[in-house]
C-alpha positions in Angstrom: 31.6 183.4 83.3 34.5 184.5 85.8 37.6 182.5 85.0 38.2 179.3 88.0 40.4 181.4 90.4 38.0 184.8 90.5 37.0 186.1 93.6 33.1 186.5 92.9 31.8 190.0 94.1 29.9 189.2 97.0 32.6 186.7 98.1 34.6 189.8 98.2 32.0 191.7 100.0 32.1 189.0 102.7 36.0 189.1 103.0 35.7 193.2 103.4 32.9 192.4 105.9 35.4 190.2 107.8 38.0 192.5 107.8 42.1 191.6 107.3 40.9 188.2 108.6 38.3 187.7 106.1 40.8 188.9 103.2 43.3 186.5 104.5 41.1 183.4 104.7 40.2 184.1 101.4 43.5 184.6 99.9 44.8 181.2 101.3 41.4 179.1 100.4 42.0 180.7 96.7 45.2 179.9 96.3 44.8 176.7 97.8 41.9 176.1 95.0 38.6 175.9 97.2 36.5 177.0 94.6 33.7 179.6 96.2 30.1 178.6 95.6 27.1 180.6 94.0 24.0 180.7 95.7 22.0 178.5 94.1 18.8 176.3 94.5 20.7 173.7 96.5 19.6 169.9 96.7 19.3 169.2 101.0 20.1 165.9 102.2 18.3 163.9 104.5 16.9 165.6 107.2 18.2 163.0 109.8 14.7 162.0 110.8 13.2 158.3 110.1 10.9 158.1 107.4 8.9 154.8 108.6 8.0 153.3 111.9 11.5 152.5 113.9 12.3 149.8 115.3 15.6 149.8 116.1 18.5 153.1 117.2 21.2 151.6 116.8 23.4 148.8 114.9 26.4 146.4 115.7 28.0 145.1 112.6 30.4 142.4 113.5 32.5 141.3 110.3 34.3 138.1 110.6 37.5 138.5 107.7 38.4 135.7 105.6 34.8 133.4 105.2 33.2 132.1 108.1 32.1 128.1 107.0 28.6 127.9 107.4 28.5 124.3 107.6 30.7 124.5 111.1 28.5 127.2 112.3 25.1 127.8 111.6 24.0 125.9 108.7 25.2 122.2 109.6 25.0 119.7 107.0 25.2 115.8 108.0 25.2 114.9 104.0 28.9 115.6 104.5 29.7 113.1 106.6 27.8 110.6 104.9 29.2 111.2 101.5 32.8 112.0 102.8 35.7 111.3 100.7 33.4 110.8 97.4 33.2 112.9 94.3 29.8 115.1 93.8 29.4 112.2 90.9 29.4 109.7 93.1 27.1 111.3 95.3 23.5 112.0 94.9 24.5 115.9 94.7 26.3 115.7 91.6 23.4 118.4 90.3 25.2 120.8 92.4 27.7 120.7 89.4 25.1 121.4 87.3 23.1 124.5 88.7 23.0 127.7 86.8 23.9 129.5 89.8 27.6 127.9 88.9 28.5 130.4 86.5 24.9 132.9 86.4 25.9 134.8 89.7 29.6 134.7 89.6 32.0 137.1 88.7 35.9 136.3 88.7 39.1 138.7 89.4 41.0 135.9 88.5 39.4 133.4 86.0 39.5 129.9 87.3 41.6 130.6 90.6 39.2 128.9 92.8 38.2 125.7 91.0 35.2 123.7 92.2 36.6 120.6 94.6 35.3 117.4 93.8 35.8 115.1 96.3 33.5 115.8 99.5 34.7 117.2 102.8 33.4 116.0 106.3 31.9 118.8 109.3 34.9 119.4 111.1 32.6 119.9 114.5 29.6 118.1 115.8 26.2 120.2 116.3 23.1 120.1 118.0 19.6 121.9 118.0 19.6 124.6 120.6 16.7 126.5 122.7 13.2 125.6 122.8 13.6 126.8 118.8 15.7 123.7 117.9 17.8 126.1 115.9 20.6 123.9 114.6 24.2 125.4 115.4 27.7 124.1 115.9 29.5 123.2 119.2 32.2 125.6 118.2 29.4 128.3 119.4 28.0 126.5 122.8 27.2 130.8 124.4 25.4 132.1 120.6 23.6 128.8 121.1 22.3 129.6 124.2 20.7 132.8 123.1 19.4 130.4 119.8 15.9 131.7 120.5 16.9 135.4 120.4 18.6 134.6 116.7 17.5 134.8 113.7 19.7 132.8 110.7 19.7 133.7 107.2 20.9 130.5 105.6 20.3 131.5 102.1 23.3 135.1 101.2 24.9 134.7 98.2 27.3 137.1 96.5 28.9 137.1 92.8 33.0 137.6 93.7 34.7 134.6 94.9 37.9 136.3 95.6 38.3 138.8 99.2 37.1 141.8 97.5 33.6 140.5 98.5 34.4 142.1 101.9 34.3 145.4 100.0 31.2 144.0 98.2 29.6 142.8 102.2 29.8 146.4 102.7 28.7 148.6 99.6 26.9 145.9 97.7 29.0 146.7 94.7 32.1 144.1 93.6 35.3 145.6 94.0 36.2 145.6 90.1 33.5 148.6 90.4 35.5 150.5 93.2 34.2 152.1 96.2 31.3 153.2 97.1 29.0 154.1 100.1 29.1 151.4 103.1 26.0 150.6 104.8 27.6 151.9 108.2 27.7 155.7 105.6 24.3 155.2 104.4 23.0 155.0 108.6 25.3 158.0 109.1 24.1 159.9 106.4 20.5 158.8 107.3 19.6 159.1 110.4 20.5 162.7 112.6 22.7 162.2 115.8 21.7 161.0 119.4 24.8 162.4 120.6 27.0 164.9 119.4 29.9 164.2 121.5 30.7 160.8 119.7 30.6 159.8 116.2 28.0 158.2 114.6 29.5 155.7 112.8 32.8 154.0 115.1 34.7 151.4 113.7 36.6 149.0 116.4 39.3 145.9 115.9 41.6 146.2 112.9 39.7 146.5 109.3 40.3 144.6 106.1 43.4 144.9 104.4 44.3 146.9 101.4 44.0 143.9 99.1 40.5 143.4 99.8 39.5 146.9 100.1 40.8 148.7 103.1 39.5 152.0 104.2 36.3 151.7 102.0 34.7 149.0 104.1 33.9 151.7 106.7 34.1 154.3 104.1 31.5 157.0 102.4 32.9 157.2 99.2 31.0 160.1 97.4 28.8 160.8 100.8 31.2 162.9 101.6 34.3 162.4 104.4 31.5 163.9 107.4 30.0 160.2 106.7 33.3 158.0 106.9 33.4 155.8 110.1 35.9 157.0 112.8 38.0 154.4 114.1 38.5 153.5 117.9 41.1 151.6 119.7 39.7 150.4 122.8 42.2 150.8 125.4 41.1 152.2 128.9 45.0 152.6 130.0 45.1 155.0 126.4 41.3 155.8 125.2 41.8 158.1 122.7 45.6 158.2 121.0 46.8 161.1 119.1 43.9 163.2 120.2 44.0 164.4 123.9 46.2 167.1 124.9 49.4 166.9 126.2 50.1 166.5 129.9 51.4 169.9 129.8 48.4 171.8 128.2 45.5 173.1 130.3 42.1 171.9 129.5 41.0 175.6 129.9 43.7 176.4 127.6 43.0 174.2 125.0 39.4 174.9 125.1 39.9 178.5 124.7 42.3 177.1 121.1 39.5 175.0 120.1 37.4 178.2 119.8 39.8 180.5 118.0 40.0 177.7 115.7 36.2 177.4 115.4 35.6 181.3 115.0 38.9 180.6 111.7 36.7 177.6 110.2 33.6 179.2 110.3 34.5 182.2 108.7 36.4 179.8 106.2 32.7 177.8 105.9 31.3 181.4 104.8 33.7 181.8 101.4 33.6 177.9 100.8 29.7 176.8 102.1 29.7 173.7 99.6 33.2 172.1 100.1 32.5 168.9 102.3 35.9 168.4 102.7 36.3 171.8 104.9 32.8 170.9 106.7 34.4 167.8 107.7 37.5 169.3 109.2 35.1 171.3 111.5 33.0 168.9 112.4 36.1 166.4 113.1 37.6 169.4 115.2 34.6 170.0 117.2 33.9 166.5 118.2 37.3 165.5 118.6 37.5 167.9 121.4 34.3 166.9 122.9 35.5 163.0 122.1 38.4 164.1 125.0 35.3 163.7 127.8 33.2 161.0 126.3 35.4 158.2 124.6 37.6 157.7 128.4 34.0 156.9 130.0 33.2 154.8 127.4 36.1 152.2 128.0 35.8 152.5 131.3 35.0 149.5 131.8 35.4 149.4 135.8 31.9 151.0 135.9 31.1 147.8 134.6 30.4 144.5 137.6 32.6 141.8 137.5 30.1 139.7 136.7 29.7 141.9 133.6 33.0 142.0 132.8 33.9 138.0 133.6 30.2 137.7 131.2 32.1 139.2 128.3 35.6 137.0 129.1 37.6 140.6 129.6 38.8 137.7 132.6 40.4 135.4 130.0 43.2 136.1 127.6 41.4 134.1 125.1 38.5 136.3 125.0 39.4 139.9 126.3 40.2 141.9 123.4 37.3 141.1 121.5 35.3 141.1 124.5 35.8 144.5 125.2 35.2 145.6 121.9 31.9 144.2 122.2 31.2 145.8 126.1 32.5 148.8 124.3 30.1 148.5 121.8 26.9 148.5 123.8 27.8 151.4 125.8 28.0 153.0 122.4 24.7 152.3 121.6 23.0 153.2 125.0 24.9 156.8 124.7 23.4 156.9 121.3 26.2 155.6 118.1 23.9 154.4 115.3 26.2 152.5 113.4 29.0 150.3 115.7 31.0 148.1 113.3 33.6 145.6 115.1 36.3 143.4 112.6 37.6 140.4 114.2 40.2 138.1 112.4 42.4 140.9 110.4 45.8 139.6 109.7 47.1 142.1 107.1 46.3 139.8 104.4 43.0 137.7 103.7 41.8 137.4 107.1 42.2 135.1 109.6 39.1 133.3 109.0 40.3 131.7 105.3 39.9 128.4 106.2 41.9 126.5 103.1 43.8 124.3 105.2 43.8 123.4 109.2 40.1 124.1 109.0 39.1 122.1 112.6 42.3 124.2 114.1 41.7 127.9 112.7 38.1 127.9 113.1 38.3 126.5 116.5 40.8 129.0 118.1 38.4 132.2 116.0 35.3 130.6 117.9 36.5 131.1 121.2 37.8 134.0 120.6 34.1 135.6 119.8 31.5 133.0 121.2 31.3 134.1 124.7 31.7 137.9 123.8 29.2 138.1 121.0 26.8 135.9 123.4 27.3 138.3 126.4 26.5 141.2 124.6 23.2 139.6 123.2 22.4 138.5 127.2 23.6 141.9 127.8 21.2 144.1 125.6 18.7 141.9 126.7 18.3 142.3 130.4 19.5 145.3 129.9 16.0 146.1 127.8 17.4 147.3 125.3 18.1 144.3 122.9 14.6 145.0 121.5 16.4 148.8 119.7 19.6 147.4 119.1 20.2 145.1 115.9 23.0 142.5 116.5 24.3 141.5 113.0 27.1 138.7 112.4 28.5 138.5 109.1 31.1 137.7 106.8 32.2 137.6 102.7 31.2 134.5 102.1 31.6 131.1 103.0 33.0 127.8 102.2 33.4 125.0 99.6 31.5 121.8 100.2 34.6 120.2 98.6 38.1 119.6 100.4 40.8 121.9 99.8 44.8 121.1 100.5 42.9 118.2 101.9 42.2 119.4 105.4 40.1 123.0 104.5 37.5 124.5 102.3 38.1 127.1 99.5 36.1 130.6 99.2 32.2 129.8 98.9 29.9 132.7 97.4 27.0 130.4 96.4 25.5 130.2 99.8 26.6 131.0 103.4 24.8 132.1 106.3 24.5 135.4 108.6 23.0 135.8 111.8 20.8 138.3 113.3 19.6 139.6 116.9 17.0 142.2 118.6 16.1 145.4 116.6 12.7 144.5 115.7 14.1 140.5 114.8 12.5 137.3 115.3 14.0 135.3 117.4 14.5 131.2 117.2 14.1 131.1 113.3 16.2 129.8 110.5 15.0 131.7 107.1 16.4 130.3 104.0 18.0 127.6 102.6 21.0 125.6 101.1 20.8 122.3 99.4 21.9 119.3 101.0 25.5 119.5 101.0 25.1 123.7 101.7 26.9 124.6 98.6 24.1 126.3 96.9 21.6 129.0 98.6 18.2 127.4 97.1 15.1 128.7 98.9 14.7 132.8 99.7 18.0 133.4 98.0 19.4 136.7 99.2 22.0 139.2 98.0 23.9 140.9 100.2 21.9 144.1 99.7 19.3 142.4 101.3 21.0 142.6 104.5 21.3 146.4 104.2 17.8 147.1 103.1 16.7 144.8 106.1 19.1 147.0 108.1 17.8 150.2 107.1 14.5 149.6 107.6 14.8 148.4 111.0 16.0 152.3 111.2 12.9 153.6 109.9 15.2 154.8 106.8 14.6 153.6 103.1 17.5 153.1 100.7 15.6 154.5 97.6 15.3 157.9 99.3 18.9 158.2 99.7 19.8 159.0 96.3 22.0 161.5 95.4 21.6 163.8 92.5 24.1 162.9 89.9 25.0 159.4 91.3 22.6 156.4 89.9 22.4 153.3 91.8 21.2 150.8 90.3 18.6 148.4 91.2 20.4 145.6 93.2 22.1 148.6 95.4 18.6 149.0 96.9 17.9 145.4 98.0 14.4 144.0 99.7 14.1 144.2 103.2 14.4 140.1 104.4 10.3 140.6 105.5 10.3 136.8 106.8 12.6 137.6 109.8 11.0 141.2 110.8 8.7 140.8 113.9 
């Protein structure tokens, strides 16, 4: 076998072939260690087509950072305010204490950091059933409960880390003491073949988690390869596309005529290095990037939009309009063909915004508006729009919170049962699937890991997570996950 840093012979045939350029390109990928592949019986990925019945194109993944309460959203619980200020002993619940999903499911960073609060903690908002459904949802969301028969509620997620790294976990299915791995946004990516190749795939809007709770590889592809990473937008018409359109000086004819000297360089690159996804990636990121220029401007242009449209969405309201258009943004990313549209709200460099351990009634409050009447319009949106029905609207977050009061006026991190919520793509609508016990600390009926959610997700794409593998990377059984049947129409 030639030593790491030979030039194989018919690499070197290719490089005469190319002339000086050829012998140039080579030299630099050698030197810069881009190993030169063999021709070989190669394994082929997916071949971007679905492999079951679709029903839905596209996905909006809206993460809400910090735990969401499911008792002040969708999963109301008057138990609460009859047992208020009482232990769990002197309740009827005290069993809750008791359950083997305590200790069974859970996996600590920290042992004993978040301790199980005794004395119970009222519903900081009232609640009402909505729709001709009756679904039961807080007054904190008055717009997502008018669109209650469109929903379907999974009351019954649960997930094993009780610290922030379960918004890594959210997103890979693996807890973050295991490190990164594949998202679920990757997975669609890597899945399914592109509806449009002059925008990414897989486009990430709003700020993303922090660093401490896993960062980049929430939207990330880990071992998939960099091609499969989501590409982050900031949704500003006045500046679409930072960092990436050509000066005010350069030509468009000019740079176009740049773009393709530097396409005819990577491609005769791609020819001495055929298997290095990091080089494929650069090309691909330079070709789209350039057709990105044209596309992303029209997408956040928002003044093709009515005013009605826009006032629907609260881009009218300062309350409202940055995660409004983010979510305008999002569904003219769907119907120009994105598959995978993922949109963080409540990022505050640290836990999220949405870590309720004190001033519940006030944080949660303020985060409601700010995402009630957008996420609401864009349901009403894809809907009369007729295209709800190939769009799946998911709402989501790491976990939820303690029955119990913290610091006396909040909850403490919850992964024993909290709620998500789903729309369109192939959904029922008006149902509630799942259940918590009484006081909604423990998921107790159709008890769902949040691998669930991506298998549910992936199906809805006509893709199936078990013939995703790739060779030399095992996944284990509970990366799969079982499609949540009960909820698919």
């Amino acid at each position: 076998m030639p030593p790491s840093n030979s030039v194989h012979r018919r690499a070197f045939l290719s490089d005469i072939g190319m002339g000086f350029t050829g012998l140039a390109l080579g030299a630099m990928l050698n030197r810069d260690g881009i190993a030169r592949a063999e021709s070989q019986a190669a394994w082929t990925p997916p071949s971007g087509l679905p492999v079951r019945p679709q029903k839905a194109k596209s996905v909006i993944w809206i993460f809400l950072i910090g735990g969401m309460s499911q008792m002040e959203t969708f999963d109301p619980k008057p138990e609460l305010n009859k047992w208020a200020g009482k232990t769990f002993e002197e309740s009827p619940y005290k069993s809750s204490l008791e359950s083997p999903y305590l200790k069974k499911n859970l996996r600590e960073v920290i042992a004993g950091l978040h301790k199980v609060h005794p004395h119970i903690y009222p519903m900081q908002i009232g609640w009402r059933p909505r729709g001709e459904s009756g679904l039961e949802i807080s007054d904190w969301w008055p717009h997502v409960g008018e669109c209650a028969d469109d929903l379907a509620i999974v009351r019954s997620m649960w997930t094993t880390d009780n610290n922030h790294g379960a918004q890594l976990q959210f997103h890979t299915g693996r807890h973050s003491l295991e490190g990164p791995y594949p998202t679920i946004g990757s997975w669609v990516n890597y899945g399914l073949g592109s509806l449009n190749d002059s925008l990414p795939q897989f486009i990430v809007m709003g700020t993303p988690i922090a660093d401490c709770c896993g960062g980049i590889g929430a939207h990330g592809a880990n071992y998939l390869g960099p091609a499969h990473n989501g590409v982050q937008l900031s949704v500003d018409p006045a500046n679409p596309l930072p960092f990436a359109q050509p000066g005010n000086d350069v030509f468009v004819e000019e740079q176009r005529r740049e773009f393709e000297l530097l396409g005819r360089l990577n491609k005769l690159a791609a020819v001495e290095s055929p298997n290095d996804p990091a080089l494929l990636a650069r090309i691909r990121s330079y070709e789209l990037a350039f057709k990105m220029q044209t596309a992303v401007p029209n997408l956040v242009d928002f003044g093709q939009e009515t005013a009605e449209t826009q006032s629907m969405y609260g881009l009218d309201q300062a309350v409202t309009k940055t995660f409004g258009q983010q979510c305008l943004a999002a569904r003219r990313m769907a119907e120009q063909g994105v598959r995978f549209i993922q949109i963080f709200h409540g990022s505050n460099g640290g836990a999220g915004a949405w870590d309720a351990h004190g001033n519940l009634q006030a944080g949660h409050s303020k985060l409601c508006k700010e995402v009630d009447q957008p996420i609401a319009a864009l349901i009403k949106d894809l809907k009369r729009r007729g295209t709800l029905d190939e769009t799946l609207v998911v709402i989501g977050t790491e976990f939820g919170r303690t029955p119990g009061a913290q610091n006396s006026n909040g909850r403490d991190h919850h992964p024993y049962g909290f709620s998500i919520v789903l729309a369109g793509g192939g959904v029922k609508g008006g149902i509630a699937h799942g259940k918590t016990d009484e006081l909604g600390f423990h998921a107790v009926e159709d008890r769902h890991y949040v691998t669930d959610l991506h298998a549910t997700v992936l199906h809805q794409l006509g893709l199936d997570a078990r013939r995703l593998e790739v060779p030399g990377r095992k996944r284990l059984e509970i990366d799969f996950g079982q499609p949540i049947d009960a909820i698919l129409a």
